[in-house]
N, C-alpha and C positions, 0 to 999 in steps of 0.2 A: 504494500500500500504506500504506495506515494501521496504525503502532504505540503502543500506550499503556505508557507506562514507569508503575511504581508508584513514589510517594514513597519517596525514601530514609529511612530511619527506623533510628536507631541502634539497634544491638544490643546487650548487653552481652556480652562474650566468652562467658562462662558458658552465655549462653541461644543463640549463635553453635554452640557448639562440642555441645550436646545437640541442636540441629534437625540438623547435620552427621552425630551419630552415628545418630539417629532412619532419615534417609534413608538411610545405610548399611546400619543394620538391616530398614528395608524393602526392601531389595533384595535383599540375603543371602537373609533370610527368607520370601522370597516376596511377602509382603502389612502391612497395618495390622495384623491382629491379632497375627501373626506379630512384629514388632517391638515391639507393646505387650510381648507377654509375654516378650520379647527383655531389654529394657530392666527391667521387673521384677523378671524371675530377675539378672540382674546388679545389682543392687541389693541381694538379698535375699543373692548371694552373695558379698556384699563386705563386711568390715567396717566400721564406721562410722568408725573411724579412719583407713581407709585409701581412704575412698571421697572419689578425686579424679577430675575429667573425663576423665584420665588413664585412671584408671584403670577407669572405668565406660564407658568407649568400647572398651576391650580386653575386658571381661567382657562389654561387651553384644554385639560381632561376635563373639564365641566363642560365645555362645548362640544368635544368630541363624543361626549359619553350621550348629550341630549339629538345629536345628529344620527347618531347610530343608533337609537331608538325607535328613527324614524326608515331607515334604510328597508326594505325588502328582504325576506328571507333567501338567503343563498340557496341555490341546489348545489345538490352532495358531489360537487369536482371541483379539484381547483385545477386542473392540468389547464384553462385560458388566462391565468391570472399571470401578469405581467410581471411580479412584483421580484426585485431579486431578493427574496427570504427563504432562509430557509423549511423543507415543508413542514416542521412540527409548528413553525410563526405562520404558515400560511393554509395549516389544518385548523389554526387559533379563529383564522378571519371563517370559517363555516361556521360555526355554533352562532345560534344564537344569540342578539344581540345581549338579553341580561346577564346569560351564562358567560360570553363574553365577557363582558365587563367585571363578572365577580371575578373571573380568572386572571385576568391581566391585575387588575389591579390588588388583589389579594396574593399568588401564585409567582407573577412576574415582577409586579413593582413590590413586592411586600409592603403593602397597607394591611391596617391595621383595620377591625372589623366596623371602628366609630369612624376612622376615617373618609371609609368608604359612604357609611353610610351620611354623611357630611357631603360628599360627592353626589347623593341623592340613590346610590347603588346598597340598597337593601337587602339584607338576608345573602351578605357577602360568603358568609363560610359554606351555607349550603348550594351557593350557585354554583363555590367555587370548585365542593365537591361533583356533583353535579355535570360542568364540567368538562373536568377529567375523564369520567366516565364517559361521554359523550365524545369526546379525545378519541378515548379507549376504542371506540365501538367504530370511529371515522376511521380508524390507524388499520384493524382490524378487515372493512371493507374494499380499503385500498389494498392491503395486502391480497386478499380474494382477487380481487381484478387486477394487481399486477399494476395499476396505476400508476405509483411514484416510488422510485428506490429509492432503498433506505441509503441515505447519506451519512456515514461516519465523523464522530469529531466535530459534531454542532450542536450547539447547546443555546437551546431558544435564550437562553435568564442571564447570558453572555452578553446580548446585544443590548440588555436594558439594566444592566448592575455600573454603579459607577465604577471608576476605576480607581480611585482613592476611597478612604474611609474616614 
């Protein structure tokens, strides 16, 4: 098995901590455009005085979580999906939007179960189990049809964990 690791290349926190909320917002949100307009309306709905990482990562999961509420239920492939993530992040984007949401933001972002529910995302632990299962059952049917190979050495919680502590 051949692996190619990319250059490390410094990030500055700032631009660290906006690809972090970006990829939260894609996941929330369902998609790219989803998160663009995620990340915009929490801009536009922020002060300029008050618009910190902080604080533009709180407005932007709150918009992306209330846009993806609204989105259409996927059918069960992602083989059209454009997106470069890997398939356990782009088996995340089929589920359902609330189970989504308990998953990413309990599972991926590690929030806290008030957090969440602050976010407006209730009955986080049970969605988040929930799910998993539903994970379980996508992973399962792919494997049946042969779908998507399994990729080695990706790790969904990789792309959303900061890199400092």
């Amino acid at each position: 098995m051949h692996t190619f690791a990319e250059p490390e290349i410094a990030v500055p926190a700032a631009d660290e901590a906006l690809q972090r909320t970006f990829m939260l917002t894609l996941l929330l949100g369902g998609g790219v455009q989803q998160a663009e307009a995620a990340m915009l309306e929490a801009i536009r709905q922020t002060q300029r005085e008050q618009l910190s990482n902080q604080e533009l990562h709180r407005q932007s999961l709150k918009a992306a979580i209330a846009a993806g509420d609204e989105l259409p239920q996927r059918s069960g492939t992602i083989e059209g999906m454009s997106l470069a993530l890997p398939p356990e992040l782009c088996r995340v984007l089929l589920l359902p939007a609330h189970l989504r949401h308990c998953f990413v933001l309990r599972m991926l972002a590690r929030y806290s179960s008030e957090d969440c529910a602050e976010l407006n995302v209730l009955d986080a632990d049970e969605g988040a189990c929930s799910a998993m299962k539903e994970l379980a059952r996508i992973r399962k049917a792919e494997c049946r049809q042969g779908s998507l190979r399994n990729q080695v050495g990706l790790s969904p919680s990789a792309f959303l964990r900061p890199k400092h502590v």
